[in-house]
C-alpha positions as CSV (number, residue, x, y, z in Angstrom):
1,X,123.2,110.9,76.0
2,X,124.2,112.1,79.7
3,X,120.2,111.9,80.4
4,X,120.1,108.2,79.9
5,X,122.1,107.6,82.6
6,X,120.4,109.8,84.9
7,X,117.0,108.7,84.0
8,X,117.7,104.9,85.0
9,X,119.6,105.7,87.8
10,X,115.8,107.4,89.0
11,X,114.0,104.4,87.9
12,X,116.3,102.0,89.4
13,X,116.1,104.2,93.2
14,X,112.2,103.9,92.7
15,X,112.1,100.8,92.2
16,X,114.6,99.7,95.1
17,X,112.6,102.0,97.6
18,X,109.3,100.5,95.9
19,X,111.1,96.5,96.8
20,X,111.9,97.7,100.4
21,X,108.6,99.4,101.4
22,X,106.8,96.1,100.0
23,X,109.2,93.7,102.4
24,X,108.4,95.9,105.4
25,X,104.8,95.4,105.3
26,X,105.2,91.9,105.4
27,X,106.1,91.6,109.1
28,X,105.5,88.0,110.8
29,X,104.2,88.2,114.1
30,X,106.5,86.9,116.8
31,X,104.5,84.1,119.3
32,X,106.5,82.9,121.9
33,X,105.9,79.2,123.3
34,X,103.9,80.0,126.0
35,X,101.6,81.9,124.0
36,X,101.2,79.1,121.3
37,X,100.7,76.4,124.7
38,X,97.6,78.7,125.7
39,X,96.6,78.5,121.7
40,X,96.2,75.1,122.4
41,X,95.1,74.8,125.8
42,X,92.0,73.1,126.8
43,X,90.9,75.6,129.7
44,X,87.5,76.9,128.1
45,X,86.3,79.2,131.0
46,X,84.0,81.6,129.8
47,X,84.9,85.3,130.0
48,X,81.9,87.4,130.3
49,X,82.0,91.1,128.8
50,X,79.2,93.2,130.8
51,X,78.3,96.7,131.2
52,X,74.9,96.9,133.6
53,X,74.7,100.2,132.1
54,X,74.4,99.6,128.6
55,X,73.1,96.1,129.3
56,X,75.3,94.9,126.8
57,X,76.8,91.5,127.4
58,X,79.5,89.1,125.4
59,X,80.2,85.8,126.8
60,X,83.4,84.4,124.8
61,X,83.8,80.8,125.1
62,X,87.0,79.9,123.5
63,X,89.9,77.5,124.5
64,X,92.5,79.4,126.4
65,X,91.2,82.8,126.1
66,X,90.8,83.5,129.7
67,X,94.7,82.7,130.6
68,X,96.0,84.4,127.9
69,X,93.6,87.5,129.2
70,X,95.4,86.4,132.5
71,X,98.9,85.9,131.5
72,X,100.0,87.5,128.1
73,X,97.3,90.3,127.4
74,X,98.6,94.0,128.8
75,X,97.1,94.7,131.9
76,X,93.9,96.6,132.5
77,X,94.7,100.6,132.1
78,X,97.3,99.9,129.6
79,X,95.3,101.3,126.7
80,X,93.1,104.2,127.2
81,X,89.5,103.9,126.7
82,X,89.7,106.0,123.1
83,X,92.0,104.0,122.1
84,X,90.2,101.0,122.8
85,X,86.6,101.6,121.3
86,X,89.1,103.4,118.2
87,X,90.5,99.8,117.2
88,X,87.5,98.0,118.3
89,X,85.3,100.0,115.7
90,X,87.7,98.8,113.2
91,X,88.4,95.7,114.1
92,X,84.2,94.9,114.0
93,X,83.6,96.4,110.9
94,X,86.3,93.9,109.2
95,X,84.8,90.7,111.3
96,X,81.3,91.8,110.6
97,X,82.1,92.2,106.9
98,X,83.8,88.4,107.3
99,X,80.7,86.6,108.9
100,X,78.9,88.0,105.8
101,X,81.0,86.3,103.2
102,X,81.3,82.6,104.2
103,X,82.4,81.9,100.5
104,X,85.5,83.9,101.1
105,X,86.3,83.7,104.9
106,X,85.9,80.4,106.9
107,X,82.4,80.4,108.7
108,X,83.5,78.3,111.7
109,X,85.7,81.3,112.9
110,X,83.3,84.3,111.8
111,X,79.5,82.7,113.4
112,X,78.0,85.8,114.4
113,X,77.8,89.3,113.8
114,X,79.1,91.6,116.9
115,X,76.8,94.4,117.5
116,X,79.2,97.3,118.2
117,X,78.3,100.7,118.0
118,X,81.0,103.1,118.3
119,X,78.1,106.0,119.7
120,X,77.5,104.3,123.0
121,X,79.9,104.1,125.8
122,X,80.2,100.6,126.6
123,X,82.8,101.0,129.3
124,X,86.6,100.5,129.9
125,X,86.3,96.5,130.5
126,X,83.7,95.7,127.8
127,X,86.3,97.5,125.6
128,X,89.6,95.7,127.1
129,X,87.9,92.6,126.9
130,X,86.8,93.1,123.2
131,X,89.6,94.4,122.3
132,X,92.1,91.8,123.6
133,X,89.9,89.4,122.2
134,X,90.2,90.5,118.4
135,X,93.9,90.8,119.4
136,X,94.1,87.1,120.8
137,X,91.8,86.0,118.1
138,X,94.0,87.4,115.1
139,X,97.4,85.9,116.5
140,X,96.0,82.6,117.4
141,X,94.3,81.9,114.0
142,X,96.6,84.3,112.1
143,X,94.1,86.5,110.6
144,X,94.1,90.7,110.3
145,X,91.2,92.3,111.2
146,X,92.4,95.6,110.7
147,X,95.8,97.6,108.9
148,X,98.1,96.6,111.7
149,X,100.1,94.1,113.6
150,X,97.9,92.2,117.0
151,X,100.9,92.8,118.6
152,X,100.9,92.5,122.6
């Protein structure tokens, strides 16, 4: 009879831990005022993403990208350059993947494929740029394009 006890005491710690891990998952991410003023600012100056090198070359036309690259984005040399193309080769597998399912994911947000190969070096600022752009991208439309947070 003694087991009884024991046993849903066990069952009722799993599941507790089990309730907790699932809530802590779940995290909202925080966007100040500011941030959601530049979401909706009109300012559509290009940002070009370049590397003469590689000739590789992204221009991103999207309202209020550039002064949120300007203003809320970490400064350049923030991130190291492996850490950079690291996310980036996630993060354009998942939109890649998104822009080939329009049934499932809206096609007015995923248009094109990015062509991304995580073997060539494109350069610190093609990978800032990118990168900042997913992480812009996710918080002002709130998608996830990978398993964590686009936290600034």
């Amino acid at each position: 009879m003694k087991k009884k006890p024991i046993y849903l005491s066990w069952l009722f710690l799993i599941l507790c831990i089990g309730l907790i891990s699932c809530n802590s998952q779940k995290s909202t991410l925080d966007v100040s005022n500011e941030e959601k003023a530049l979401f909706n600012s009109e300012d559509e100056e290009p940002v070009e993403i370049a590397n003469a090198e590689t000739e590789y070359e992204i221009i991103i036309i999207e309202p209020g990208f550039y002064p949120w690259l300007n203003s809320i984005a970490k400064p350049e040399g923030y991130y190291s350059q492996s850490f950079l193309e690291n996310r980036n080769a996630i993060m354009v597998i998942n939109w890649n993947q998104r822009v080939l399912q329009p049934q499932q994911w809206n096609p007015n947000l995923y248009e094109m494929q990015i062509n991304y190969e995580p073997n060539i070096d494109y350069g610190y600022e093609v990978n800032y740029k990118l990168y900042n752009y997913f992480i812009y991208f996710q918080r002002k439309y709130n998608q996830r394009l990978g398993p964590f947070l686009p936290r600034i």
